[in-house]
Phi, psi and omega in degrees: 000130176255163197235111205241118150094348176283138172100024172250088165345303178176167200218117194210096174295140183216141169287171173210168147319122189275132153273190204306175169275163185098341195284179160273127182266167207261141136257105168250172181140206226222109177251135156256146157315129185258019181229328190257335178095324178290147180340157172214117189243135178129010206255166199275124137279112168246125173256133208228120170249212194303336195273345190060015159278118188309148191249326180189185196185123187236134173271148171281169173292211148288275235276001197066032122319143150188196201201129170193138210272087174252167151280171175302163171130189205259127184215112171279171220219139167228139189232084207242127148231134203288125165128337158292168163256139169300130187284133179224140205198119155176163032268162173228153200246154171212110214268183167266339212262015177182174156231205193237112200248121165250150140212143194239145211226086180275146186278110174330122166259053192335119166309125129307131222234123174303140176280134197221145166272112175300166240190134158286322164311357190302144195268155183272136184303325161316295181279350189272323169298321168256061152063024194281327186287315197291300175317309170303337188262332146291314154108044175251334173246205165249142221227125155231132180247188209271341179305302187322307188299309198295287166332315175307320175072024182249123188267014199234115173290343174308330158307303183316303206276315170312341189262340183270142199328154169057035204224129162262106146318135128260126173289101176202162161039271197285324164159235189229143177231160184257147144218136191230154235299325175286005182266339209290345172270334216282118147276096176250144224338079172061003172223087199256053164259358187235068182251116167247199178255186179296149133189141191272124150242109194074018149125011146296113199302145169217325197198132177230036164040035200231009174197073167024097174116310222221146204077352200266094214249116190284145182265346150324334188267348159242150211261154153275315160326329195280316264246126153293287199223172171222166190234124161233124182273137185275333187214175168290315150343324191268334201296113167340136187288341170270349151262017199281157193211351181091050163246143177294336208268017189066185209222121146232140192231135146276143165200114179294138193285114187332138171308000000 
């Protein structure tokens, strides 16, 4: 269910020391619960500009915080968490002289939950509605379910993921990036250490490795705890035809545990 302009607390322009023109300016602020007050952490920020092409995309914490990095311009904000109705706020200006403080107030969208006889063996509902079981059973990528995870015993998804065959942590700057084993020959625009894959959360498009700076989802901002499950593709071939976007560097999605 979409939500258009509701669930905005405030709005707050601060002046800053102006840069140069062109650098990146700030959007901060805040997702909340609208019935509990509390943080709603995991949740998606997205800046969608005049081309309706996503520009950057930031997850909130614990705390319902986040930050997230644009050029100057005009941009509208989508606010999708699974179990919310998706937020949709805008236009917001990102001037060069400041930056932009939102907070935002999502309504609970309860999952309807199929009745199942339980089963020890029951499959999680999170992935089975988004086909996590089906995909695992063509056997084109690699598949971790919360058992998987749980096992690692780690609060650093960097951790989760590291230890597994083809799978590179990078460290840089910037945060932590995934590189996975098919990209890693991939010259993509002349740099190919910084070829990274798609990725996706709850089936949200978040980062397309495809510009320095901007597209790029630090993987510290997502906890194993919140993660059902994780799906990773190695190369452009293997990535499932509803997630495919041209990217070379292959796919990795997340999907997060009902609320």
């Amino acid at each position: 269910m979409r939500h258009i302009g509701r669930g905005i607390a405030a709005i707050l322009v601060t002046a800053l020391a102006a840069p140069a023109a062109g650098r990146a300016q700030s959007l901060r602020g805040s997702v909340v619960d609208a019935s509990t007050q509390l943080g709603v952490a995991g949740a998606a920020v997205r800046l969608i500009g005049a081309d309706s092409q996503q520009v950057a995309t930031a997850i909130a914490g614990d705390d319902g915080r986040f930050a997230v990095a644009a050029p100057v311009g005009t941009y509208t904000v989508v606010i999708e968490r699974i179990g919310y109705t998706t937020t949709t706020f805008g236009p917001v200006r990102l001037r060069p002289s400041g930056f932009v403080e939102v907070n935002f107030a999502l309504d609970p969208d309860p999952v309807q939950m199929d009745s199942l006889a339980v089963r020890v063996d029951e499959q999680d509902p999170t992935l089975r509605r988004a086909g996590f079981y089906q995909r695992m059973q063509d056997r084109h990528g690699l598949f971790l379910d919360r058992a998987y995870i749980e096992k690692r015993g780690s609060a650093r998804m960097e951790d989760v993921l590291g230890g597994l065959t083809g799978v590179r942590v990078i460290h840089d700057g910037a945060g932590i990036d995934v590189q996975l084993r098919g990209s890693m020959t991939n010259v993509f625009r002349g740099t190919p250490s910084m070829c990274l894959p798609l990725v996706f959360v709850d089936g949200l498009l978040v980062a397309d490795g495809k510009v320095s700076g901007f597209g790029r989802l630090n993987l510290e901002s997502i906890r194993p705890q919140d993660v059902a499950g994780v799906e990773l593709y190695m190369g452009e071939s293997s990535v499932p035809l509803q997630f495919a976007r041209g990217g070379a560097c292959g796919a990795l999605l997340f999907w997060t545990r009902s609320r």
